[in-house]
C-alpha positions in Angstrom: -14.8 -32.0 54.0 -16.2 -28.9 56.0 -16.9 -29.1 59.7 -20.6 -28.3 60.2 -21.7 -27.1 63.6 -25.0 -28.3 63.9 -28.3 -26.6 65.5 -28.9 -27.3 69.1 -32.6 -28.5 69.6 -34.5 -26.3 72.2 -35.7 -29.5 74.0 -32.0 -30.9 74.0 -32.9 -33.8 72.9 -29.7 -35.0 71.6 -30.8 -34.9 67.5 -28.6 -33.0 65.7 -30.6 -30.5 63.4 -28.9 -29.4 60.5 -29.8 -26.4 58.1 -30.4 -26.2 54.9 -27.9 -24.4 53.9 -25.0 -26.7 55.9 -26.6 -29.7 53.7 -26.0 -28.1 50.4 -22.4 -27.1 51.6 -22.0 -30.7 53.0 -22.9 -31.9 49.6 -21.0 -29.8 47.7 -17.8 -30.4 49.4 -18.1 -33.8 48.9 -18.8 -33.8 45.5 -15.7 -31.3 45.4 -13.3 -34.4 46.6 -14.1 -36.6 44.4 -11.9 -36.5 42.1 -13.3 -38.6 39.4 -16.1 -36.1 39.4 -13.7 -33.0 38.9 -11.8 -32.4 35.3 -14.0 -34.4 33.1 -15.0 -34.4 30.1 -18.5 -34.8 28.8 -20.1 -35.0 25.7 -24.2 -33.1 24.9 -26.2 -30.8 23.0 -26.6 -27.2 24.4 -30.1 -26.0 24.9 -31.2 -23.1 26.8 -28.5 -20.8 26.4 -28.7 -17.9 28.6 -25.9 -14.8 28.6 -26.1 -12.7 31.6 -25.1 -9.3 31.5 -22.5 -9.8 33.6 -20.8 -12.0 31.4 -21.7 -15.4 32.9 -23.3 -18.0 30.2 -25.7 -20.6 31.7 -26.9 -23.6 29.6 -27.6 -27.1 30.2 -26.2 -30.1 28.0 -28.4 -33.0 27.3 -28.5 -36.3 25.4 -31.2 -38.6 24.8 -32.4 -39.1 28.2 -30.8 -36.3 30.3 -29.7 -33.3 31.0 -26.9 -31.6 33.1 -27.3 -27.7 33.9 -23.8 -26.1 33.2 -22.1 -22.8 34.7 -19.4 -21.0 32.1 -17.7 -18.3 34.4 -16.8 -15.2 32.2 -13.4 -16.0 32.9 -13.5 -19.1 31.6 -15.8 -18.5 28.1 -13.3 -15.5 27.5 -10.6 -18.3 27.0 -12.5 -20.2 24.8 -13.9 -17.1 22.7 -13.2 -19.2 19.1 -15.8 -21.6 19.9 -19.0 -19.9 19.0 -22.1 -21.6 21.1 -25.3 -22.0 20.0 -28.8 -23.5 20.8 -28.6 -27.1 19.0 -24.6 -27.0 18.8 -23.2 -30.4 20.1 -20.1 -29.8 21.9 -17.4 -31.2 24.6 -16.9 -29.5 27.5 -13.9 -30.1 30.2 -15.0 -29.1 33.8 -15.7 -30.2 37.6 -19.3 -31.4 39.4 -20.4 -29.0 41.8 -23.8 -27.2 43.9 -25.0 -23.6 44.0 -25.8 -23.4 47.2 -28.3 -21.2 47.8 -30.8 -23.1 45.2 -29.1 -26.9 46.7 -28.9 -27.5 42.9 -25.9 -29.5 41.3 -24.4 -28.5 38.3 -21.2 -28.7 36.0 -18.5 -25.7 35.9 -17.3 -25.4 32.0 -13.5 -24.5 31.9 -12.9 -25.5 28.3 -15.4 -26.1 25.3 -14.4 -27.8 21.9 -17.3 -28.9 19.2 -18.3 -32.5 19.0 -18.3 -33.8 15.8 -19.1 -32.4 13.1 -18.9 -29.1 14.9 -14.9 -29.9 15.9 -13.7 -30.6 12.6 -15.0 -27.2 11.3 -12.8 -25.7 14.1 -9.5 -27.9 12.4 -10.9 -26.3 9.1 -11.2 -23.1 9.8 -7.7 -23.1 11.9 -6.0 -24.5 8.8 -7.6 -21.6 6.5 -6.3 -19.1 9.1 -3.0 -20.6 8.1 -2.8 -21.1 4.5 -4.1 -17.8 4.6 -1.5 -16.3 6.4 1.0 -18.0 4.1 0.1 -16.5 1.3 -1.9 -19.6 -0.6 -5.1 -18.0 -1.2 -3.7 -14.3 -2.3 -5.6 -12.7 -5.1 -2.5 -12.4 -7.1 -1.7 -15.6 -7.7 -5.2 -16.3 -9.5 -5.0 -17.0 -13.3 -7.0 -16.4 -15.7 -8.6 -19.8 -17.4 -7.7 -20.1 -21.2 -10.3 -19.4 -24.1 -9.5 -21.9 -26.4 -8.9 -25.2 -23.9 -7.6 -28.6 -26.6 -6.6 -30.3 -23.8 -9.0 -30.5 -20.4 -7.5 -32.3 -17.2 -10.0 -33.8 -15.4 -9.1 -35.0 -11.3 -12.4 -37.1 -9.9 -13.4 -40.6 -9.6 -13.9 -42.7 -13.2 -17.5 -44.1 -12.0 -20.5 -41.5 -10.4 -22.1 -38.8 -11.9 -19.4 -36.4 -11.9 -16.9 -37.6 -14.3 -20.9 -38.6 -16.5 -21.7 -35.0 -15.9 -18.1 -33.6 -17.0 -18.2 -34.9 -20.3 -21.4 -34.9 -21.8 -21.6 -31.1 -21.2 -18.2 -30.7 -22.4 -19.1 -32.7 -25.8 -22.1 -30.8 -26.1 -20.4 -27.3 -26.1 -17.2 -28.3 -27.8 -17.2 -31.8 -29.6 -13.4 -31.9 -30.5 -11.9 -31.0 -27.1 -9.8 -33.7 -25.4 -10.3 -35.0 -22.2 -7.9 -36.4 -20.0 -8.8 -38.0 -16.6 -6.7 -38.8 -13.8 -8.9 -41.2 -11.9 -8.7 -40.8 -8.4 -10.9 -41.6 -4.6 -12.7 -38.6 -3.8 -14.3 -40.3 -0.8 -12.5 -41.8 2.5 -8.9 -41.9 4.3 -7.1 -42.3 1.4 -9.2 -39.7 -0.9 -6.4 -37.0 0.3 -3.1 -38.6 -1.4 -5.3 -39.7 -4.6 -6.4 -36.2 -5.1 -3.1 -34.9 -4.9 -1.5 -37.5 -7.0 -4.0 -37.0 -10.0 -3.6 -33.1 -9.9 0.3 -33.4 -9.7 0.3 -35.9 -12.6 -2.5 -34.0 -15.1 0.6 -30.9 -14.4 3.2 -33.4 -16.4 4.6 -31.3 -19.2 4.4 -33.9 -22.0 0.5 -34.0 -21.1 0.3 -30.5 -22.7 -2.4 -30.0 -20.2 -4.6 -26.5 -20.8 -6.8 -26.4 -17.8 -7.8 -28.9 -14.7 -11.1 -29.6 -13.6 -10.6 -31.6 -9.7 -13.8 -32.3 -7.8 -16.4 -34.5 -7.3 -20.3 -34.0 -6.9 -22.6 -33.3 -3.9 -22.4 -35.5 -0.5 -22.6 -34.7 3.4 -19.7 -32.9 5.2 -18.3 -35.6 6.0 -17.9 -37.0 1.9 -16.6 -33.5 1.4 -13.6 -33.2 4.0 -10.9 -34.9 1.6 -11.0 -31.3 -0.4 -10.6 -29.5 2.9 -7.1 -31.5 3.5 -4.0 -29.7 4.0 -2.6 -32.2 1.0 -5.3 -31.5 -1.6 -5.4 -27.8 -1.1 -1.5 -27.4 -1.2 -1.6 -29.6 -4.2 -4.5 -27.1 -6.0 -2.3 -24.1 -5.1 0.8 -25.5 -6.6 -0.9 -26.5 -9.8 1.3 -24.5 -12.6 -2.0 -25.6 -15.1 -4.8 -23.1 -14.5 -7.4 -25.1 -12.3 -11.0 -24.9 -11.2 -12.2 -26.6 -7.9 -15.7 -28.3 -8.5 -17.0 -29.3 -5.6 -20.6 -30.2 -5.0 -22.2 -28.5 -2.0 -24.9 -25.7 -1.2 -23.4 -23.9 1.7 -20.0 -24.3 2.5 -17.1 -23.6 0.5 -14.1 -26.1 0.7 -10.5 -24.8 1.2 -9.6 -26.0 -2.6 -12.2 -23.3 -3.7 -9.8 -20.9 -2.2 -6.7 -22.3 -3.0 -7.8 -22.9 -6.8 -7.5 -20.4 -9.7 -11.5 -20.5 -10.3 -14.4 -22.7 -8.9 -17.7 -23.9 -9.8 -21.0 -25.2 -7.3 -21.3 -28.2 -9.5 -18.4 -30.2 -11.9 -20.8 -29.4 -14.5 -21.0 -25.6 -13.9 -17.1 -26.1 -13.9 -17.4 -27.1 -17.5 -19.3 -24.5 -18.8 -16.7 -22.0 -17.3 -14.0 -23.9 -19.2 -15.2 -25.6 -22.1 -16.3 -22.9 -24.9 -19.2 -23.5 -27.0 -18.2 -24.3 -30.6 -21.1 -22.8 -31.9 -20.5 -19.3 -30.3 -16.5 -19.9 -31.4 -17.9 -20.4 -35.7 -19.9 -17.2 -35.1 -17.6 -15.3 -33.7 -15.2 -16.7 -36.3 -17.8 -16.1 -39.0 -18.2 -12.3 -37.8 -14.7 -11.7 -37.9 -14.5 -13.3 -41.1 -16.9 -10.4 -42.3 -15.5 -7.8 -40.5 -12.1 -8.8 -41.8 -13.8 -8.6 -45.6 -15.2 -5.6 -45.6 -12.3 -3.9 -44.0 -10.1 -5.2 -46.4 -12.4 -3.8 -49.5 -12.1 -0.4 -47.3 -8.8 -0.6 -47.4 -9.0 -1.5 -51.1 -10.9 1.0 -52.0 -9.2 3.8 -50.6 -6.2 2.7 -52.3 -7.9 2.8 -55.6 -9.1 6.2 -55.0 -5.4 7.8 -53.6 -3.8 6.1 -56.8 -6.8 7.4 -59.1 -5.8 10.9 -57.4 -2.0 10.5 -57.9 -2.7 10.0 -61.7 -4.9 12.6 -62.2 -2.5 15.0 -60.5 -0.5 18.2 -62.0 2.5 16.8 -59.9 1.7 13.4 -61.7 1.9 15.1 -65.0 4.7 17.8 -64.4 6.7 16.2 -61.5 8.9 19.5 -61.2 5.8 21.1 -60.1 6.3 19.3 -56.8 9.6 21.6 -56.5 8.1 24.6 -57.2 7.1 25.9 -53.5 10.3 25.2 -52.3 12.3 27.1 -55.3 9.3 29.7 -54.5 10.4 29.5 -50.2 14.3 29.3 -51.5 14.0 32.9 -53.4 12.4 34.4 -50.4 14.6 33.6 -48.3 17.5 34.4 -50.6 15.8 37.6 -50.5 15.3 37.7 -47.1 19.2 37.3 -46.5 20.5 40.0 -48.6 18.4 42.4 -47.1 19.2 42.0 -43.6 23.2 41.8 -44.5 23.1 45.4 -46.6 21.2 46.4 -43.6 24.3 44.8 -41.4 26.8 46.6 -43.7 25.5 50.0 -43.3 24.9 49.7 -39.2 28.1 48.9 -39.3 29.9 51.2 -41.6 28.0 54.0 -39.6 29.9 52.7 -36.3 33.0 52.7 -37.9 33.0 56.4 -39.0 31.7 57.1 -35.6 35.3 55.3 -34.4 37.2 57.4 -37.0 36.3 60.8 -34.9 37.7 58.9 -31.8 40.9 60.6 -31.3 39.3 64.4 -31.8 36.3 63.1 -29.3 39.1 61.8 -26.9 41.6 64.5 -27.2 38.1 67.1 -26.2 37.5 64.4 -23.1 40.8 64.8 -21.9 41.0 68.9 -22.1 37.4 68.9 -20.2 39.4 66.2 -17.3 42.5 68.7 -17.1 40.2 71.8 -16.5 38.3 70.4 -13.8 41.1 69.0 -12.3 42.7 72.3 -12.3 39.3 74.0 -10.8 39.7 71.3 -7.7 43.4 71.1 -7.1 42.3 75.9 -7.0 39.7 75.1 -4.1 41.8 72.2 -2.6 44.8 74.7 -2.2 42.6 77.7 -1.0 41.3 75.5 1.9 44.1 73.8 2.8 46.3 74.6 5.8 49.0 74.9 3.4 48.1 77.4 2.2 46.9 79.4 4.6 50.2 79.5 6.0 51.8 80.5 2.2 49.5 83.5 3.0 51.4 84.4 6.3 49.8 82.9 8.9 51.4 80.2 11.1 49.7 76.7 13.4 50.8 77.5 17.4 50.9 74.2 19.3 51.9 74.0 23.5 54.4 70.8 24.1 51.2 68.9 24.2 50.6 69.1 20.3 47.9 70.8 20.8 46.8 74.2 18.5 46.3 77.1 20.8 43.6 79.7 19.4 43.4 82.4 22.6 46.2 83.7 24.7 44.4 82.0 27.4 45.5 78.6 26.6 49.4 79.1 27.5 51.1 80.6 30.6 54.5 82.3 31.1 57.3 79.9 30.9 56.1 77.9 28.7 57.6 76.5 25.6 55.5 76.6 22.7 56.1 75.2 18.6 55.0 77.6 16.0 54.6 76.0 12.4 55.4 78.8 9.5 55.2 77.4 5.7 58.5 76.4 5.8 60.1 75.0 9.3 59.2 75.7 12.4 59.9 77.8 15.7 60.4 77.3 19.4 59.6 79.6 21.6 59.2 81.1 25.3 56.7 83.1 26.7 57.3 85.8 28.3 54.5 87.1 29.1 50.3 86.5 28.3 48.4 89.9 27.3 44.7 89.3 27.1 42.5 91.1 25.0 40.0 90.8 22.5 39.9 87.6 20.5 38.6 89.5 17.0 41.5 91.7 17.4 44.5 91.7 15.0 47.7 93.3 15.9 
């Protein structure tokens, strides 16, 4: 507990004058050390539900002759965010005693919130249909359709009550002849669960030549209904391999077989009328066909008789040849047809062949045209070749260097030079370099 310096009285006195504020905090530390007031549990309807914008939720609980204001930190009701709480909505609530100071008001800190009652076994529902949903048991795929014609009808619900009464008076009135074969079981109580399951696995026996299940029972509180909310009866709906229908009684509230089920119904009797046809509706139908079928088949008759009265009257009927007589007709044309386009072959080709016979003339001129141009270029390739321009008398002079000297300024006396005639060469010496003009020829 807090040390508390107290007020000194003016008159020093020797009381000991406290403040208001020091006796809340006084009180509040001592309700803080006691331990059996600090992570309870209690039990109380919420009323006056406030949410602060800040996040903070303030409420108080109450029972029949009290109430208890309670504090839920937005720390704490963001850990509890699956519990939804409501005006009305009896709950549990796990916390610690404690003032608020400022107001010297006690109240109770919430840390963790469950529902009460009814209200917590909805939370165990609806965290087992997050489950079996997430395994798979209440996909859309795995949904049958329910037979037209049911002879056999499976029924899963208690042999006494109105249900099983309900079940097969409306099934006699809409279909007289059907069987019905029930699997009594509890629907009510701790052992409602395994009976369920037990019926629907046995109505799924082969030899039974089961068509369709009908598992349910009528209306009753919550609390009647819970066996078909039972992680045994809904696995046992699911794995049903005969088409079932869940028929539970109740206004609101779906059970978990209604999900797990092929079909469901609000009432066993409104389960009935989904399965069970009406034989009534079943003779008409069969009656309409039967007329349909009739006059389709005097149709069918009738044409007949008219494609054979045809056929008899026909010229091919009479003179079956004359049925030939288009294609000998088609035959000559293209006969026709054939001997036209292979004269027309014949004489292409006979004019290409004498075309071939003036070959040799035709190559013979090609080749004298080929030797007289050759003739013309081999003329101007021997005019303008070096060749011959030394043939004519003139000669290539080139220093020691190789390279062709074209003025008499390009060599000095002494030197050795290489003159190229037409045929072999010369060495030479100069003697001596006379200029002079470069269009002159000596």
């Amino acid at each position: 507990m807090s040390q508390v310096e107290p007020l000194r009285n003016s008159q020093d006195d020797g009381r000991k004058i406290l403040t208001i504020g020091q006796i809340n905090t006084i009180v509040r530390d001592v309700l803080a050390s006691e331990l059996h007031l600090q992570n309870i549990w209690i039990e109380g309807e919420i009323s006056n539900l406030v949410t602060h914008t800040s996040g903070h939720i303030y409420f108080s609980l109450k029972d029949e002759s009290s109430a208890l204001a309670c504090t839920f930190f937005k720390g704490a009701n963001q850990r509890n965010r699956d519990v939804k709480i409501a005006n009305g909505l009896r709950i549990q609530a796990r916390g610690g005693i404690s003032v608020f100071v400022p107001r010297g008001q006690y109240q109770f800190n919430v840390q963790q919130v469950l529902p009460a009652g009814e209200g917590l076994l909805r939370l165990k529902i609806e965290q087992l249909k997050r489950k079996l949903h997430a395994e798979g048991l209440f996909a859309g795929e795995k949904k049958r359709p329910l037979p037209s014609f049911p002879f056999t009808l499976g029924i899963a619900t208690a042999p006494t009550g109105a249900a099983i009464q309900d079940i097969i008076r409306v099934a006699r009135s809409r279909f007289p002849s059907i069987n019905l074969l029930l699997a009594p079981c509890m629907v009510q109580g701790p052992e409602a669960a395994d009976s369920i399951a037990y019926a629907i696995d046995l109505l799924n026996r082969p030899e039974l030549e089961v068509d369709v299940i009908i598992a349910g029972r009528g209306g009753g509180s919550f609390e009647d209904l819970l066996p078909f909310n039972d992680e045994m009866v809904v696995r046992a709906f699911a794995r049903s391999r005969v088409p079932i229908v869940s028929a539970v009684g109740h206004e609101i509230d779906h059970p978990l077989t209604d999900l797990a089920a092929d079909d469901y119904a609000a009432t066993p009797s409104a389960a009935v009328q989904k399965v069970v046809p009406i034989i009534g509706e079943i003779m008409d139908r069969v009656e309409e066909c039967a007329l349909r079928l009739r006059y389709s088949l005097l149709q069918n008759h009738k044409r007949g008789k008219d494609r054979l009265q045809r056929v008899l009257t026909s010229r091919v009927h009479k003179k079956p040849t004359a049925m030939l007589e288009p294609a000998f007709m088609e035959l000559d044309a293209l006969d026709r047809g054939i001997n036209t386009a292979m004269r027309a072959r014949i004489n292409h080709n006979q004019r290409q062949l004498e075309t071939f016979q003036n070959l040799s003339m035709l190559y013979s001129s090609r080749v004298q045209e080929f030797w007289e141009h050759f003739r013309i270029v081999e003329e101007r390739l021997t005019n303008f070749s070096p060749l011959g321009t030394l043939k004519r008398g003139y000669s290539i002079l080139r220093n020691v260097d190789k390279k062709i000297l074209r003025r008499a300024k390009e060599t000095r006396p002494g030197e050795k030079l290489e003159v190229i005639l037409s045929e072999g060469k010369l060495l030479v010496h100069v003697d001596q370099v006379i200029p002079g003009s470069e269009d002159t020829l000596l």
